[in-house]
C-alpha positions in Angstrom: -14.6 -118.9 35.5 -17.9 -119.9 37.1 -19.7 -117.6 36.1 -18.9 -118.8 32.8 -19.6 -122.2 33.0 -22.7 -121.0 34.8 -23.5 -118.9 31.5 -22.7 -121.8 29.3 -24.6 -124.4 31.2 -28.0 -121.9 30.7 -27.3 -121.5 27.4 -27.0 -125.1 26.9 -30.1 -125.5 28.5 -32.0 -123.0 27.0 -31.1 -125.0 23.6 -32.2 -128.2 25.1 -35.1 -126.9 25.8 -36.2 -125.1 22.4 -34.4 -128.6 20.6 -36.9 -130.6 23.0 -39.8 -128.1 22.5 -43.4 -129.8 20.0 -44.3 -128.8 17.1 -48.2 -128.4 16.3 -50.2 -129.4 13.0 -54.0 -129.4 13.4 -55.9 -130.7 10.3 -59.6 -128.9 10.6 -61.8 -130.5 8.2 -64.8 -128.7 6.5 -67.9 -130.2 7.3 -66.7 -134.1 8.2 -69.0 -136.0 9.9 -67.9 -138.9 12.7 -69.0 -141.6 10.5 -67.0 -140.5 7.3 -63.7 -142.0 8.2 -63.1 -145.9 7.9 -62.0 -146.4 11.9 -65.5 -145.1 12.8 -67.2 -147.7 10.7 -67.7 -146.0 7.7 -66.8 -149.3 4.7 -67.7 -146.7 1.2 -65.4 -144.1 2.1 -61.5 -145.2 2.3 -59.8 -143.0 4.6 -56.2 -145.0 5.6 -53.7 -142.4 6.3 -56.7 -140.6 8.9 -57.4 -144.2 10.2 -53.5 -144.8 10.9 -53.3 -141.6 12.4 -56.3 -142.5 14.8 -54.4 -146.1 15.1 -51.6 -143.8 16.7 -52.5 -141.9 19.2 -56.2 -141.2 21.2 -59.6 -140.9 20.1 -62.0 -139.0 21.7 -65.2 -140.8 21.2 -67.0 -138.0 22.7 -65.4 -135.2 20.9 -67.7 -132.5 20.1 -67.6 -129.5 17.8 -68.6 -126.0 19.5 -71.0 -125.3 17.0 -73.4 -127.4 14.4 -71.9 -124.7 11.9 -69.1 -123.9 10.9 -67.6 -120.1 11.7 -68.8 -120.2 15.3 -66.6 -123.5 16.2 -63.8 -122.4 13.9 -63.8 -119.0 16.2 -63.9 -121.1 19.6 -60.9 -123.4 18.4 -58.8 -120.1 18.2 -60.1 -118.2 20.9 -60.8 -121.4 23.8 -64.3 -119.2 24.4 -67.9 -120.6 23.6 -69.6 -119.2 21.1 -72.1 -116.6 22.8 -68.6 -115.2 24.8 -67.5 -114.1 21.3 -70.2 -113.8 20.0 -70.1 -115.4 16.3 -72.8 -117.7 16.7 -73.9 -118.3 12.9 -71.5 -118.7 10.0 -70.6 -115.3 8.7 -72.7 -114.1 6.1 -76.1 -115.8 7.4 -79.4 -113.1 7.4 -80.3 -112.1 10.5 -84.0 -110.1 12.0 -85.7 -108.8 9.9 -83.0 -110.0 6.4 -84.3 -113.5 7.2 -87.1 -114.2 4.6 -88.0 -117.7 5.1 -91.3 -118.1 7.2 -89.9 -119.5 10.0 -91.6 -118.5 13.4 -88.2 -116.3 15.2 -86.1 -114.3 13.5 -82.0 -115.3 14.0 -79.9 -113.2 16.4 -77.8 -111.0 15.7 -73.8 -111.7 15.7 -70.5 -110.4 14.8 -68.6 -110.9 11.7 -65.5 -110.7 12.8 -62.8 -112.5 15.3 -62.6 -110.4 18.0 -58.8 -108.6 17.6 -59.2 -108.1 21.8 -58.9 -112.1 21.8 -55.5 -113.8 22.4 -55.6 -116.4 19.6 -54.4 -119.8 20.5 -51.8 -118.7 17.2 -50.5 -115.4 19.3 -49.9 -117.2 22.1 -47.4 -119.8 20.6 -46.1 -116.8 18.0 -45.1 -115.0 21.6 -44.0 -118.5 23.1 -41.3 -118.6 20.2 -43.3 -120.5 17.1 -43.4 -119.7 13.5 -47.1 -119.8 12.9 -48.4 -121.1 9.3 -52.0 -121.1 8.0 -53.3 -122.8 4.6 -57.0 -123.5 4.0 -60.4 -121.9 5.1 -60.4 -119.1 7.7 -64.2 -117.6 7.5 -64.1 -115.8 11.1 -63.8 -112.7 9.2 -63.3 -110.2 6.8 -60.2 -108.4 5.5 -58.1 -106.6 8.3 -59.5 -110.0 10.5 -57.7 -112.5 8.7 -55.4 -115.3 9.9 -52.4 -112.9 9.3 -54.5 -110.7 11.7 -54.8 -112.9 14.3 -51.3 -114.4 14.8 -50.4 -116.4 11.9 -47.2 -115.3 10.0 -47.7 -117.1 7.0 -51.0 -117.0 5.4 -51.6 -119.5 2.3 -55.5 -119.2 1.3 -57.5 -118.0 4.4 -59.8 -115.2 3.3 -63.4 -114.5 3.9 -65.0 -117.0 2.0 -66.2 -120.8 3.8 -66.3 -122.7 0.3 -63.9 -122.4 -2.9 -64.6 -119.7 -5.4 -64.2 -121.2 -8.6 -64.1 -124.9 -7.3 -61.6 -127.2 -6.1 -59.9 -127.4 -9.5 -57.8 -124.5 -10.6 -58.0 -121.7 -11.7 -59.4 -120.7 -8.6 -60.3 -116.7 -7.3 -58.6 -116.7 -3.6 -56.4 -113.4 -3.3 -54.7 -115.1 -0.4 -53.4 -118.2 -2.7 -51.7 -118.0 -6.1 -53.8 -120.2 -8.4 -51.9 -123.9 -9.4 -52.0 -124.9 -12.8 -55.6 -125.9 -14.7 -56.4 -128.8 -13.3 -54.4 -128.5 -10.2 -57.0 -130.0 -6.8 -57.0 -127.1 -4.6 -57.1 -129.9 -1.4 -54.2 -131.3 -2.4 -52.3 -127.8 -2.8 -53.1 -127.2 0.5 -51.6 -130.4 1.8 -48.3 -129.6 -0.5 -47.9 -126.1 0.4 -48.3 -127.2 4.6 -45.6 -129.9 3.5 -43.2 -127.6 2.0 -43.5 -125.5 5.2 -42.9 -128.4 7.6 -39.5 -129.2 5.5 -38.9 -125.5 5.9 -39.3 -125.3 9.4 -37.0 -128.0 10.8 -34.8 -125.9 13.4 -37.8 -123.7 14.9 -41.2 -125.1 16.8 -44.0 -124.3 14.2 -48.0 -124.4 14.1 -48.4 -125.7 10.9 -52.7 -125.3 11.0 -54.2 -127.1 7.6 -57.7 -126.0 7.8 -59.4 -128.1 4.5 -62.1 -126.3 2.6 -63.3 -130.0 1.6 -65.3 -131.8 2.0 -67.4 -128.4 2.1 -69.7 -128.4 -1.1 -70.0 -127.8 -4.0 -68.6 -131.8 -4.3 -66.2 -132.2 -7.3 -64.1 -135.3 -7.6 -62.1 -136.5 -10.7 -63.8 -138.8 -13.7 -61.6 -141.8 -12.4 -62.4 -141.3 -8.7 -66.1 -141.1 -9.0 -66.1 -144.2 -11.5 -64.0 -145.7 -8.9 -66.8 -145.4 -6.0 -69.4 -146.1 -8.8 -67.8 -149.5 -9.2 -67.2 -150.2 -5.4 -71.1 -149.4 -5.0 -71.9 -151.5 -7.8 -70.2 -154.4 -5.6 -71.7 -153.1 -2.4 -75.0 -153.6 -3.5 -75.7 -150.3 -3.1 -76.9 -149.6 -6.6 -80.5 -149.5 -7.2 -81.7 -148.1 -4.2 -84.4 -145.5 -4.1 -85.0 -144.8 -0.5 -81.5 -142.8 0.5 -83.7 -140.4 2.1 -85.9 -140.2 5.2 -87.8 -136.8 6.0 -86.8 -135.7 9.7 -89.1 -132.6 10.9 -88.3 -129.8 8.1 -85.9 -131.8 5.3 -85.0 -135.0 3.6 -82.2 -136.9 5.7 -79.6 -138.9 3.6 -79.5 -142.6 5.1 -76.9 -144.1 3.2 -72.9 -143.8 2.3 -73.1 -144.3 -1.5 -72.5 -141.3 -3.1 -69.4 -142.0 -5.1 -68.8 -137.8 -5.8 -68.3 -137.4 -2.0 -66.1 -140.4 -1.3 -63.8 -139.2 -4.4 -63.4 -136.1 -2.1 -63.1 -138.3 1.1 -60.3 -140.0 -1.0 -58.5 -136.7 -2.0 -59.2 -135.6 1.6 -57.2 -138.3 2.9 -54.5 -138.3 0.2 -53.8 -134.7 1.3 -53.2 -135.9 5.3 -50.9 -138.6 4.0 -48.9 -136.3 2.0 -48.4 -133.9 5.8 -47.8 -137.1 7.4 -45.3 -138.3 4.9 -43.3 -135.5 5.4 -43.6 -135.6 9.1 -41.7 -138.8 8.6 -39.7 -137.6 6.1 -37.8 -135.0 8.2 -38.0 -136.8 11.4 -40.2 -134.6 12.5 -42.5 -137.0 13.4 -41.0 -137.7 16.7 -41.4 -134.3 18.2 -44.8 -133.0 16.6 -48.0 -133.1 18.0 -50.9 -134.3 15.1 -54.9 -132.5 16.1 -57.3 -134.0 13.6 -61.0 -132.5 14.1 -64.0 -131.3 11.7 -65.6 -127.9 12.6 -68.9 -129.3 12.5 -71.2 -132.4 11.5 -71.2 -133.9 7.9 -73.8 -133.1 5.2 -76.9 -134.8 5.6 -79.6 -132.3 4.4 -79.3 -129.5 2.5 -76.4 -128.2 0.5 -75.1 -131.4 -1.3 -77.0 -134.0 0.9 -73.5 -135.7 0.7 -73.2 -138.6 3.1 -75.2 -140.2 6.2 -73.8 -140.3 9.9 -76.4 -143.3 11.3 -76.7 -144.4 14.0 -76.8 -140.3 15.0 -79.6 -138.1 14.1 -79.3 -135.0 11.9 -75.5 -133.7 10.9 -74.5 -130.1 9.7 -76.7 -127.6 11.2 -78.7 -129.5 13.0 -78.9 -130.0 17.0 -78.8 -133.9 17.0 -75.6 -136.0 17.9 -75.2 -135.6 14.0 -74.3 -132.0 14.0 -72.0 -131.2 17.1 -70.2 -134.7 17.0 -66.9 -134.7 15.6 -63.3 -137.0 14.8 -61.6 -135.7 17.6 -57.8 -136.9 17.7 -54.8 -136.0 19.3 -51.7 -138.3 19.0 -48.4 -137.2 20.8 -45.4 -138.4 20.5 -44.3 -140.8 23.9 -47.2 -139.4 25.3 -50.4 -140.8 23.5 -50.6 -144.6 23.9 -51.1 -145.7 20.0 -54.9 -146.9 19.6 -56.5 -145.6 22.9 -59.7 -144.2 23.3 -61.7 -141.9 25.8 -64.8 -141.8 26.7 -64.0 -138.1 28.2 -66.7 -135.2 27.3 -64.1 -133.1 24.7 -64.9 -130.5 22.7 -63.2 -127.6 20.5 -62.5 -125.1 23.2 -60.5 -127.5 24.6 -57.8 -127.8 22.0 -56.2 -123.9 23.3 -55.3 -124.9 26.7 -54.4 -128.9 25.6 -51.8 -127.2 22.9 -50.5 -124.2 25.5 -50.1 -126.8 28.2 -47.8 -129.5 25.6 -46.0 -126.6 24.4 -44.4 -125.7 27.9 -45.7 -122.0 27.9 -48.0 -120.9 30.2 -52.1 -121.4 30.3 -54.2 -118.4 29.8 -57.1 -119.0 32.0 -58.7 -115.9 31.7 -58.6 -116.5 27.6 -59.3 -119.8 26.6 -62.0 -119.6 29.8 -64.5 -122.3 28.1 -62.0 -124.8 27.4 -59.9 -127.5 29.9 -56.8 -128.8 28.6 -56.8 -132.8 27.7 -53.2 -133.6 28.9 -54.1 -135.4 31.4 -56.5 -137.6 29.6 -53.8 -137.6 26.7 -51.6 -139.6 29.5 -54.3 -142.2 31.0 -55.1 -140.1 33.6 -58.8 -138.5 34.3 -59.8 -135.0 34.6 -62.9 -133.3 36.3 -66.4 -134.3 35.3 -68.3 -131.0 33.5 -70.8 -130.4 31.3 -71.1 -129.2 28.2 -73.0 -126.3 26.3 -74.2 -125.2 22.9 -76.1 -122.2 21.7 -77.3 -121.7 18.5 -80.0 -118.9 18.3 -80.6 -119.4 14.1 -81.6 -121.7 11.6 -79.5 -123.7 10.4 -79.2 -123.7 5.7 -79.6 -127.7 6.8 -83.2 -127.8 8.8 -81.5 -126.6 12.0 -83.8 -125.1 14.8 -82.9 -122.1 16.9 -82.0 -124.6 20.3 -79.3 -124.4 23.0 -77.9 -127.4 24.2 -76.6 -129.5 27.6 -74.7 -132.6 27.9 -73.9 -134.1 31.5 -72.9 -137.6 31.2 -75.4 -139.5 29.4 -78.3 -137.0 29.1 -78.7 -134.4 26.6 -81.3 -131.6 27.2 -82.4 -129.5 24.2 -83.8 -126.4 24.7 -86.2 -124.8 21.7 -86.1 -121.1 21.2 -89.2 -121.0 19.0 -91.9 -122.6 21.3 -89.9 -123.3 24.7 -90.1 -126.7 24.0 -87.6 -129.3 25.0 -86.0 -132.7 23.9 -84.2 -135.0 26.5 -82.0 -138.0 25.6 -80.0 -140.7 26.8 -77.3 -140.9 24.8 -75.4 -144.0 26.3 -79.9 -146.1 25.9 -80.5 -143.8 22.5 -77.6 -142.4 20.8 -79.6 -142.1 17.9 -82.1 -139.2 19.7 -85.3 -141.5 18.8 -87.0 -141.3 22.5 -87.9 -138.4 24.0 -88.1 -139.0 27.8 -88.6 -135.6 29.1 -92.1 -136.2 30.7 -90.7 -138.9 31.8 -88.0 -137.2 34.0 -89.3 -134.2 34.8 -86.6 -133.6 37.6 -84.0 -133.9 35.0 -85.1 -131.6 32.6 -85.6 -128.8 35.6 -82.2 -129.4 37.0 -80.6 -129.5 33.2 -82.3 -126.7 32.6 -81.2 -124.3 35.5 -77.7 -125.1 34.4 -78.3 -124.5 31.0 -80.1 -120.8 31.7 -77.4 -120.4 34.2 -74.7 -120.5 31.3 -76.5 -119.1 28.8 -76.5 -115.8 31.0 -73.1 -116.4 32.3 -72.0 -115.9 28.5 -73.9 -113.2 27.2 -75.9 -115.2 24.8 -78.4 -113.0 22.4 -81.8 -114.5 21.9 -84.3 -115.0 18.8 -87.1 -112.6 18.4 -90.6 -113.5 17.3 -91.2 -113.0 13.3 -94.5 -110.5 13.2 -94.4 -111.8 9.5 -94.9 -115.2 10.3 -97.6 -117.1 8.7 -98.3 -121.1 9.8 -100.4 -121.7 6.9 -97.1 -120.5 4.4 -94.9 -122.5 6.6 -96.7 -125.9 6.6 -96.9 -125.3 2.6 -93.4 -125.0 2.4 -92.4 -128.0 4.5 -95.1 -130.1 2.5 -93.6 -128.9 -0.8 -90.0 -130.1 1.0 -91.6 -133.6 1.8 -92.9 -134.6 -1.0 -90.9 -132.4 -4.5 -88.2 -132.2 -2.7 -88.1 -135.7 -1.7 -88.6 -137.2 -5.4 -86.1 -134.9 -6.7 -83.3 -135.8 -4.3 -84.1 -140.0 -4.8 -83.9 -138.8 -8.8 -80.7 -136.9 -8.6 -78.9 -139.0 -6.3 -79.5 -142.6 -8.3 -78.4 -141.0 -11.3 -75.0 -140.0 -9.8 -74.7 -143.6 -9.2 -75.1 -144.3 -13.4 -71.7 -145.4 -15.2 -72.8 -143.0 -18.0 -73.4 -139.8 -15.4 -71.2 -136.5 -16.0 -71.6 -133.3 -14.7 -74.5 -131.2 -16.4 -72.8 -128.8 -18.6 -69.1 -129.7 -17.6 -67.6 -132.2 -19.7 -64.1 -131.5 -18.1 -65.3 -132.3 -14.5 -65.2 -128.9 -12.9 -62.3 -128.1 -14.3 -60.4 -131.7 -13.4 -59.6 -133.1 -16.9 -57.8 -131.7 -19.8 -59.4 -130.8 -22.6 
């Protein structure tokens, strides 16, 4: 008789437990910048289901991204390893030696193209800890045989090899990992639905339920009604009529305003999509017990591609080696753990999320895995952890005007290291968060001590170097950055202003890419 009761006390137990055990959803955003969302100031873009989840649980005002693009930081998030220690350092696809045909003075490392499969993926190790693993959305850390059903997720809805959306965000789409909607159908909000209706599948097992946004990734395409919407709320901004959105910074135009009514349509959608998770979060009760990660992979669009938005008061964004580029949302709201509208000032960044997740699921850390990354737990419950610093490498040039540079930040500084001349930058983020003032003459000490550390890491990971370009010519590259300062420049003021008139439609597409019926 007692060793029955003893039996059905464990097995009680055991169900507590699994009954008692989080659920996971982590929203990655495509190329979201800090300053896109409405609680970090931005007043164009309306983003209140991401503010009210912010409102909720803990912001991380010094949350960082592990690369300025995008495949390198998606590849830490899963692995908990710096860049360099797996070695995808540029988004998949980008030239490298002696490919790279852009008179720029190095030519980009080398890298590799595909998740490591020796890796423990921060998906495996809750799949093995009991959870049903889903993935929807943008995977681009690697080709077929590496994809997310490769790598620990059992459910796989529209991660391929691709890091924007063939054929648009409108259906018909090409994706041979997601059955196209109907014509018309806004492949961001797909995503959100197909996430929900795995959430209200999922009710009696712990899930991962990972939403990883191709938006706000170019090409932008909103609908007729939400641009005309922004164009309007400009309009009343004063917005309109401006024809200085741009500021040249070192080798491309810089976008200095939020006005671009396209993008915020997007921010709108974007937004719409994490209120429809949310919703049914709520919904199912699930609310209670889940654990909500909201992040962007790398800093928004201010040059190149799209030019979309502006991130003042930082310098630079997507690709770039300023605040712009590395700093990200960073939030983490859990359910009686997470006081609702608390910030940290605590140095986070996205190696960090492996261990944070491992650690509120009740399964074991994997030190010797997620080896760059700390877990956040104790900051998630008011307590402090151990000051560190933290590193970025980035030996390639970034589509967006980004130098080959590798990074340190230890409390307020910021040391960047240049890989074409040896050059360095220092800042003080806390007196210059907007990287203006270069003080490194003036602390000479500082740069030598933040510079050991750095080299020290750099070799501690294996990082691969830039090589000098025997092609290189400074007489074609000045051209080509004058050309960039000046017809560039004019063309960008031209284009962006007219995307801003109440009579603008897309050049060739009267249905809006695919959004309108004919």
């Amino acid at each position: 008789m007692l060793k029955c009761a003893i039996l059905v006390l464990i097995c009680q137990l055991a169900v507590y437990a699994k009954a008692e055990q989080r659920n996971f959803v982590f929203f990655l955003v495509d190329d979201l910048g800090f300053g896109d969302l409405g609680y970090n100031g931005s007043e164009f873009y309306e983003t209140p289901h991401i503010d009210a989840l912010a409102a909720s649980g803990m912001r991380f005002d010094n949350g960082y991204a592990a690369c300025q693009v995008c495949s390198p930081s998606r590849a830490s998030i899963m692995t908990g390893k710096a860049p360099p220690r797996h070695g995808i350092t540029d988004w998949i696809g980008a030239k490298t030696g002696m490919d790279w045909q852009r008179d720029d003075l190095v030519l980009p490392a080398e890298y590799v193209w595909n998740l490591p499969h020796e890796d423990i993926t921060v998906a495996e190790a809750l799949r093995d800890g009991g959870y049903t693993t889903f993935y929807a959305g943008k995977w681009h850390i690697g080709t077929k045989g590496s994809w997310p059903e490769d790598h620990g997720f059992m459910i796989n809805k529209g991660g391929w090899d691709k890091g924007s959306p063939m054929g648009g965000y409108f259906a018909p789409w090409d994706n041979p990992r997601l059955e196209s909607g109907p014509d018309g159908e806004l492949l961001t909000l797909r995503l959100a639905n197909e996430t929900a209706s795995f959430i209200e599948s999922s009710q009696d097992e712990p899930f991962l339920a990972y939403l990883s946004f191709y938006t706000v990734h170019g090409p932008i395409q909103t609908t007729e009604a939400l641009r005309n919407k922004y164009v309007e709320k400009a309009e009343k901004m004063g917005l309109t009529g401006n024809d200085t959105r741009f500021k040249f910074d070192r080798r491309l135009p810089v976008r200095q305003v939020q006005d671009n009514p396209i993008y915020a349509g997007m921010m709108e959608s974007l937004d719409t999509a994490v209120g429809i998770v949310m919703a049914k979060l709520k919904e199912t009760g699930l609310d209670k017990n889940t654990v909500v990660i909201f992040t962007s992979d790398n800093g928004g669009v201010t040059t190149g591609d799209a030019y979309s938005t502006s991130l003042l008061p930082f310098r630079g964004g997507k690709g770039r080696q300023w605040e712009g580029g590395i700093r990200e949302p960073y939030i983490i709201h859990v359910p009686g753990l997470t006081k609702p509208g608390t910030s940290s000032d605590v140095l986070a960044i996205g190696m960090d999320f492996y261990p944070t997740i491992l650690e509120l699921a009740g399964l074991p850390l994997r030190p010797e895995q997620h080896v760059d990354g700390v877990s956040l737990v104790p900051v998630l419950s008011g307590k402090n952890i151990p000051e560190r610093a933290l590193y970025w490498h980035y030996p390639h040039y970034g589509n967006q005007g980004g130098e080959p540079s590798s990074i340190i930040r230890s409390k307020e500084w910021k040391l960047i290291y240049y890989h074409e001349d040896g050059r360095v930058e220092l800042y003080n983020l806390i007196n210059d968060m907007g990287e203006v003032n270069n003080v490194a003459a003036a602390y000479p000490e500082k740069v030598s001590e933040m510079q050991k550390r750095l080299n020290h890491w750099l070799a501690d990971t294996g990082a691969k170097f830039p090589a000098r370009d025997p092609r290189y010519s400074q007489e074609r590259f000045d051209q080509k950055i004058e050309n960039t300062r000046t017809a560039k420049m004019e063309a960008l003021e031209k284009q962006h202003a007219e995307f801003l008139d109440p009579e603008w439609e897309p050049a060739g597409n009267a249905r809006w890419w695919g959004s309108a019926e004919d």
